[in-house]
N, CA and C atoms as an extended XYZ file, in Angstrom:
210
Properties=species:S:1:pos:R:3:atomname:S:1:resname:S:1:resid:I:1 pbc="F F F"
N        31.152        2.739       21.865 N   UNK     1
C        29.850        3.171       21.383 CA  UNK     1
C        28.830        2.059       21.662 C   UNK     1
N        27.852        2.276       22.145 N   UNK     2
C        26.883        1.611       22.358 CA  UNK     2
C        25.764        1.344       21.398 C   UNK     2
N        25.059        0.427       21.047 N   UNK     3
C        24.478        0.257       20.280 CA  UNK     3
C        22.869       -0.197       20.410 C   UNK     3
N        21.624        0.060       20.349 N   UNK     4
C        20.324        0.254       20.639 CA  UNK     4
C        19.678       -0.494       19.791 C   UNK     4
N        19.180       -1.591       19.576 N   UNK     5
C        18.097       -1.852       18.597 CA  UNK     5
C        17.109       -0.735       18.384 C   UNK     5
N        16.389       -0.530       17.023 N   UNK     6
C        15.449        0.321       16.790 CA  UNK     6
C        14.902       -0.259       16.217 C   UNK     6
N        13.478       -0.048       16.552 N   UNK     7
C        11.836       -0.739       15.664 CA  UNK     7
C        11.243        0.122       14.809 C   UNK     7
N        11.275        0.278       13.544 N   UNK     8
C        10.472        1.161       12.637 CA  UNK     8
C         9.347        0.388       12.126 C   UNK     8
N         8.400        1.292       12.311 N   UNK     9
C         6.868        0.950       11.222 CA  UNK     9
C         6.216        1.818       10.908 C   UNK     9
N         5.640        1.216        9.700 N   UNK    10
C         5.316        2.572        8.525 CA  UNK    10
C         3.886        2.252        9.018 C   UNK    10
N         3.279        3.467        8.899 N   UNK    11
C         1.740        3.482        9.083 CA  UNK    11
C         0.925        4.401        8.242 C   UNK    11
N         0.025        4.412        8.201 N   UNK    12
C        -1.010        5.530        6.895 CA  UNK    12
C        -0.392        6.720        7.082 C   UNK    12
N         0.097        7.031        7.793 N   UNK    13
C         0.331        8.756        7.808 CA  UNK    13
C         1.618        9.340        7.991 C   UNK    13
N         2.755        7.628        7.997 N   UNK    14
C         4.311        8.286        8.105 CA  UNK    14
C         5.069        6.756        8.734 C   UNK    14
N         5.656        7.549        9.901 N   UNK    15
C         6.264        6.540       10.677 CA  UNK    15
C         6.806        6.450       11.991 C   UNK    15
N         6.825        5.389       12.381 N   UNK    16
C         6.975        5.125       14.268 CA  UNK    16
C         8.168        4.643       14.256 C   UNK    16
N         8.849        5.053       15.767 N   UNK    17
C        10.081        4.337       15.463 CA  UNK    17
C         9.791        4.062       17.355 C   UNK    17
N        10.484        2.776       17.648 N   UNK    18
C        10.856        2.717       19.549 CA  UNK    18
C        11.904        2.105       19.797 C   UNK    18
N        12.395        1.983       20.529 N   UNK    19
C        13.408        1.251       21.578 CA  UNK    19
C        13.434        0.046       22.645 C   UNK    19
N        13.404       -1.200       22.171 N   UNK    20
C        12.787       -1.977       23.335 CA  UNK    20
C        13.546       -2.013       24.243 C   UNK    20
N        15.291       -1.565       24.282 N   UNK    21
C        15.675       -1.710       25.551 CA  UNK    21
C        15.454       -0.349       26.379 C   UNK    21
N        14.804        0.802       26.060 N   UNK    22
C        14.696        1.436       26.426 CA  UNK    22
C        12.883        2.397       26.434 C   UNK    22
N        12.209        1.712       27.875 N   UNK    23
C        11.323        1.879       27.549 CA  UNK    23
C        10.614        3.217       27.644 C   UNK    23
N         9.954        3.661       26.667 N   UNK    24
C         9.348        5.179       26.507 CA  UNK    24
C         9.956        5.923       25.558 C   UNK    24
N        11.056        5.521       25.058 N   UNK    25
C        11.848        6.303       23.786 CA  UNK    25
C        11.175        5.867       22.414 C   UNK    25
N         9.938        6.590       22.337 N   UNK    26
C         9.647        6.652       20.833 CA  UNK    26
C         9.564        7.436       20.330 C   UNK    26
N         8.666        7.656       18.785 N   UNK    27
C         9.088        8.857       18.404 CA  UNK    27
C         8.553        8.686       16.893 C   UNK    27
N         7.971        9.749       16.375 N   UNK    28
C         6.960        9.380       14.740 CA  UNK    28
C         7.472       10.655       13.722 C   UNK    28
N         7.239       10.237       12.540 N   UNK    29
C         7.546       11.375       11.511 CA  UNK    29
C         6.864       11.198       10.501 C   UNK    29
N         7.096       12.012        9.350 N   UNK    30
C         6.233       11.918        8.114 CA  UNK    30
C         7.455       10.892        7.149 C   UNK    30
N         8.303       10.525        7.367 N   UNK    31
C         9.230        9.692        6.235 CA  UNK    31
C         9.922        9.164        7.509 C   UNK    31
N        10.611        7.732        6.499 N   UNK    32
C        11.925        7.120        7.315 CA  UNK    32
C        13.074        7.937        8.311 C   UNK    32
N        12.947        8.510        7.474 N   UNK    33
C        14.295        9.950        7.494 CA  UNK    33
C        14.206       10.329        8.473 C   UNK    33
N        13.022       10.838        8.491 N   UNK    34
C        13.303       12.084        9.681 CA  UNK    34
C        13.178       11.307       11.169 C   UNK    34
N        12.151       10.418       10.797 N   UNK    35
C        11.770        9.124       12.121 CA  UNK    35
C        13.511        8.858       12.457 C   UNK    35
N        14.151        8.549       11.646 N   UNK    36
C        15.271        8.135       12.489 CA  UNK    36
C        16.313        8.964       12.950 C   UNK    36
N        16.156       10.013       12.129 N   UNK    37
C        17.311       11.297       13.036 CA  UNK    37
C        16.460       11.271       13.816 C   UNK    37
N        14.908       11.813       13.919 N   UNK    38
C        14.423       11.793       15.947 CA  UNK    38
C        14.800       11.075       16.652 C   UNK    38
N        14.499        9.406       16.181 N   UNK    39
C        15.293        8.376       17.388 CA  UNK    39
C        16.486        8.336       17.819 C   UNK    39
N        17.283        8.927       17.137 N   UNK    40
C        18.710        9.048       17.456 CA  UNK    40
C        18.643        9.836       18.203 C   UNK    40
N        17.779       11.385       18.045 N   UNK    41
C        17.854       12.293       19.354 CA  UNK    41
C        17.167       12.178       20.393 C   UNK    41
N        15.589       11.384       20.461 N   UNK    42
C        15.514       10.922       21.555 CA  UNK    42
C        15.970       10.008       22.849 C   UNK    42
N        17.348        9.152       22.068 N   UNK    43
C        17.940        7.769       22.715 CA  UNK    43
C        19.139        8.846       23.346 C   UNK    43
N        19.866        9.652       22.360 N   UNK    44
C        20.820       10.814       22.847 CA  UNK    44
C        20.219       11.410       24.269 C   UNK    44
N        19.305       12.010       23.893 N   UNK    45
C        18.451       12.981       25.461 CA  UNK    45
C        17.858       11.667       26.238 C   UNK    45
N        17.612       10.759       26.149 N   UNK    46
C        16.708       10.042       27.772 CA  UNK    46
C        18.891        9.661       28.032 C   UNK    46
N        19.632        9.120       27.316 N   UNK    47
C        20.597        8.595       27.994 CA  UNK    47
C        21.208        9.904       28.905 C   UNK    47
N        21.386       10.974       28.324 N   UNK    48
C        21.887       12.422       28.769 CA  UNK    48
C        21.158       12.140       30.203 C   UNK    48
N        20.045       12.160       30.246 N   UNK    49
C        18.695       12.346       31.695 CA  UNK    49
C        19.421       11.559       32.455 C   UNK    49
N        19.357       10.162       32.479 N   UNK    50
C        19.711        9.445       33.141 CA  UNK    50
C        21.379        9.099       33.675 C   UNK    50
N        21.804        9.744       32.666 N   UNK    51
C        23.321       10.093       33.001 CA  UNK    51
C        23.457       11.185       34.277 C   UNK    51
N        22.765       12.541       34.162 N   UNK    52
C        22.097       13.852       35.273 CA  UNK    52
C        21.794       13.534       36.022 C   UNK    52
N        21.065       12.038       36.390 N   UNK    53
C        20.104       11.984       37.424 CA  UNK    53
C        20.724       10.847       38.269 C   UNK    53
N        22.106       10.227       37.709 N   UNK    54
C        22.813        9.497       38.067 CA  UNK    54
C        22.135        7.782       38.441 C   UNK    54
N        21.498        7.802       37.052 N   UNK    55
C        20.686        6.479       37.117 CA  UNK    55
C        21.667        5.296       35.988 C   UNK    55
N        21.445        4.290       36.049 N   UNK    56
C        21.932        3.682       35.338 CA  UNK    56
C        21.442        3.404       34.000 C   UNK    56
N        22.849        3.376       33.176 N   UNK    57
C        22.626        3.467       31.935 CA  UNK    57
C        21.742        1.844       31.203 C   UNK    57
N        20.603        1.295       30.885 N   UNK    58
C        20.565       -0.107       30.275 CA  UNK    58
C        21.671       -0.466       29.545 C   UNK    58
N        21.625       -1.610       29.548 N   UNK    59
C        22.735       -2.424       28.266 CA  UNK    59
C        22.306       -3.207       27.779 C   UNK    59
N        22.186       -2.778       26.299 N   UNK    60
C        21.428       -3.430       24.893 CA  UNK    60
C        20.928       -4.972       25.251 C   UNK    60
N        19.830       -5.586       25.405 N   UNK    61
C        20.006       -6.824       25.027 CA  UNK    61
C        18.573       -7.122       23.904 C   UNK    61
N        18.664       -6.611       23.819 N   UNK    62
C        17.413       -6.641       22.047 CA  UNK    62
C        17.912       -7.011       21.098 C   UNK    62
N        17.801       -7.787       20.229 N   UNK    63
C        18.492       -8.073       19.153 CA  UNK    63
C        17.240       -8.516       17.829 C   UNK    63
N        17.636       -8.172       16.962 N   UNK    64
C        16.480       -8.565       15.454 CA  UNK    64
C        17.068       -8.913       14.031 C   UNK    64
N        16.223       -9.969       13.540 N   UNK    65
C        16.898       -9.879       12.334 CA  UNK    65
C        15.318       -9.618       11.208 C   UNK    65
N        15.364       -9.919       10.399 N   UNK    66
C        14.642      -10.376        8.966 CA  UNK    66
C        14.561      -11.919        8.516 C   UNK    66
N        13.527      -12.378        8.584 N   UNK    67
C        13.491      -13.718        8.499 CA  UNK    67
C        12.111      -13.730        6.937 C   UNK    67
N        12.643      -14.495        6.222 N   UNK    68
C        12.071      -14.452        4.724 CA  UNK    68
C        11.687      -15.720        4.967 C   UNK    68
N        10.293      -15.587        4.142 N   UNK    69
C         9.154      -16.943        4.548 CA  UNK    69
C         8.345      -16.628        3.162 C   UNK    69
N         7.769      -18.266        2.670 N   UNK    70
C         7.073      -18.249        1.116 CA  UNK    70
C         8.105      -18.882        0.803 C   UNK    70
């Protein structure tokens, strides 16, 4: 199983989610929730595409943590 970093941010009206190793896979909702079942189905369908089109798959190199400051 492969594994994708994902970027969430909350904004006035819901939420964004993207993919930095994969560029153009984003994707917005009204809650966390739903933002991230989309990203899961958008990262599912571009890999599917590129699997069809016999392109190569990226391999993860994004990585993030949480860094606490104050």
């Amino acid at each position: 199983m492969t594994q994708y970093v994902v970027v969430y941010e909350k904004s006035e009206t819901g939420w964004s989610a993207y993919v930095p190793d994969l560029p153009g896979v984003i994707t917005t909702g009204r809650t966390k929730e739903e933002t991230q079942h989309l990203i899961r189905e958008a990262i599912e369908f571009h890999l599917e595409g590129l699997r069809e089109d016999n392109l190569p798959v990226p391999t993860p190199t994004a990585s993030a943590e949480v860094v606490s400051v104050g």
